[in-house]
N, C-alpha and C positions, 0 to 999 in steps of 0.2 A: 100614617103620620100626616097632620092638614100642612099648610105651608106655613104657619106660625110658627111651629115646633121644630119642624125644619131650621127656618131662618134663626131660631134660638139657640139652635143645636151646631148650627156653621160659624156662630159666633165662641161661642163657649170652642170648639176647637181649634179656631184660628188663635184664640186668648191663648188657649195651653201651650200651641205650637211657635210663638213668640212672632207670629204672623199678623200684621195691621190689616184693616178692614178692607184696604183694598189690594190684599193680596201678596205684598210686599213685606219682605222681613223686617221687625223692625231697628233702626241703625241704635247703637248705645255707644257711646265715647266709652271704651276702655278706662281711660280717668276717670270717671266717675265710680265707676266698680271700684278700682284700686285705692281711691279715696276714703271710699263709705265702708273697705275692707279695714283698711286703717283707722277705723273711729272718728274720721272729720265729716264737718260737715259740706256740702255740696251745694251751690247755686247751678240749677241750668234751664236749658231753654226745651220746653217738652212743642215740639211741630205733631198738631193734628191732622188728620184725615177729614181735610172739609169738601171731599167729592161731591157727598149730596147734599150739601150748601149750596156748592158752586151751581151743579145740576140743577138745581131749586131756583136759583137766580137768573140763571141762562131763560127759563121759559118765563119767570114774569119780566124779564125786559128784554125778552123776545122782539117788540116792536119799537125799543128804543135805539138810537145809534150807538156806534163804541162809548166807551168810559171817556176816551179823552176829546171826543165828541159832542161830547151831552151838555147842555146848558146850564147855569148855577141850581137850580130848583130841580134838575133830571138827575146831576151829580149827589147834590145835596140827601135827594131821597133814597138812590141807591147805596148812599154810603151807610143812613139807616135802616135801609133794608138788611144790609151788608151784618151790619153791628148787633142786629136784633138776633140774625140767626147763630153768630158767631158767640154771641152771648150765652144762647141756650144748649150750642156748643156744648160752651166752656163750665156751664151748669151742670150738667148730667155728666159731663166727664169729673167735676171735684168733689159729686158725691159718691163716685164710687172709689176713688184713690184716698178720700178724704182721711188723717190720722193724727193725730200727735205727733209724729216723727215725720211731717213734713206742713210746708209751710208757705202758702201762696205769695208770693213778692210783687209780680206785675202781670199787668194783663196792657193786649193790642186791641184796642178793640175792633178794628177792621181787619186782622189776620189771623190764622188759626194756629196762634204761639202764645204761650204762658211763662214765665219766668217761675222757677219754686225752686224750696231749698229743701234737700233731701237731706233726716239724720239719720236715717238707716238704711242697712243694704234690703231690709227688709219693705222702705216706702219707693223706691228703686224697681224689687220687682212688684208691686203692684201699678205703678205705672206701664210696663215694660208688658203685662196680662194684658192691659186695657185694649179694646181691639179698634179703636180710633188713633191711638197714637201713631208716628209715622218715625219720629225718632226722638233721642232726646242725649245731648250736646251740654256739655259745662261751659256755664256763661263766663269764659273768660276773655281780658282783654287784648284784642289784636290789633298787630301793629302793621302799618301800610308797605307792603313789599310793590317796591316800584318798576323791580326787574321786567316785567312782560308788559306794565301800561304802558310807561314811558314810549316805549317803540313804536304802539297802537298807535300813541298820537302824533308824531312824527319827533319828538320831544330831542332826541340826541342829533338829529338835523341843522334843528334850530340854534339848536347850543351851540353845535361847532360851527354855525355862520356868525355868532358873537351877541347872539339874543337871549339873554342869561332870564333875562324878567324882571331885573333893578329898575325900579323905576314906574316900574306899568304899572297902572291902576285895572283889577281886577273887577267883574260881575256877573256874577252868578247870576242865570237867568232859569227857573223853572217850569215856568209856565209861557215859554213865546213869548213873543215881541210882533209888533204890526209897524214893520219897516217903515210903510209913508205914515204912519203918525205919529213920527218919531220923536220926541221931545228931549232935545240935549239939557236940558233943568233938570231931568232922572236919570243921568248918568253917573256912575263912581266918579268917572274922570272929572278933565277940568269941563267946564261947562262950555269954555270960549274955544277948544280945539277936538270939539264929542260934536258927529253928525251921524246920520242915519244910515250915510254909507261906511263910516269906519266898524258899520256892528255886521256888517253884511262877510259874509265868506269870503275869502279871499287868497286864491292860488299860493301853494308854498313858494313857488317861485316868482312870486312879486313879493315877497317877506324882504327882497335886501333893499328894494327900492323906496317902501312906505312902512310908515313908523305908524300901527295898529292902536287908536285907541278902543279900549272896552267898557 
């Protein structure tokens, strides 16, 4: 047997055995079974196996710096790089699940997740064969349990020193900030009491003495 037939033949068993490409069972939300047992229809999130994407990618920006490193035009290309493979992905995996009884919703294009609505328990297991999938989850809507962040961020501290957040003006910052060229004209806050030191860290135990703008 040459190595083709092999590799043909370790895929097709992993498919039977409910095993993803790379080795891992793959996860199924119980809700979706019990759903699609019942006759309804199902929105969910199918996570593929982008190993040898990823692997693929690793060696052609081999000589470039990290992701959050890289310069608008070094970003810009890896995220096409990114989107092109993630694409052809997402190609070959909707012609082989592709049917009637299910139904593409959305796509990411820089990640390896698809959004689709399953009407039968029948397009369920052909997803669930496929030997890229890694799991696949009903898209439903969740709601923010604040029990374990809150504490992360020192959150019940501040409370109880009487810094509720009435008042503050918030801002979201994604991408850094460059402290000395700091310009309070792009601030949330007010303009006439926002400086470059108020964005800077600042020990929870000077919180009772200065009033933080953001």
């Amino acid at each position: 047997m040459n190595k083709a037939m092999r590799w043909i033949l370790a895929i097709a068993l992993l498919s039977a055995s409910g095993v993803a490409l790379s080795g891992q069972p793959i996860k199924v939300d119980q809700a979706v079974e019990a759903q699609l047992r019942a006759g309804k229809q199902v929105d969910v999130l199918v996570l593929l196996d982008d190993s040898a994407e990823q692997a693929e990618l690793r060696l052609e920006e081999a000589s470039l710096p990290e992701l959050s490193r890289r310069n608008e035009a070094e970003y810009n290309a890896s995220m096409q790089r990114r989107t092109q493979k993630f694409a052809a992905l997402k190609r070959n995996f909707k012609t082989i699940v592709s049917g009637d009884d299910l139904e593409n919703l959305q796509d990411y294009s820089v990640l390896p997740v698809l959004e689709i609505r399953l009407k039968s328990p029948q397009a369920l297991e052909r997803l669930k064969t496929h030997p890229r999938v890694k799991s696949i989850d009903e898209n439903r809507q969740a709601y923010p349990q604040l029990i374990h962040s809150l504490p992360l961020i020192g959150q019940p501290l501040v409370s109880a020193n009487g810094f509720s957040g009435a008042g503050t003006s918030v801002c979201v910052l994604d991408t850094g900030i460059q402290a000395t060229a700091f310009s309070p004209t792009n601030t949330a806050g007010d303009p006439a009491t926002s400086s470059a030191q108020d964005i800077r860290p600042i020990p929870l135990s000077s919180w009772r003495r200065r009033r933080v703008h953001s």
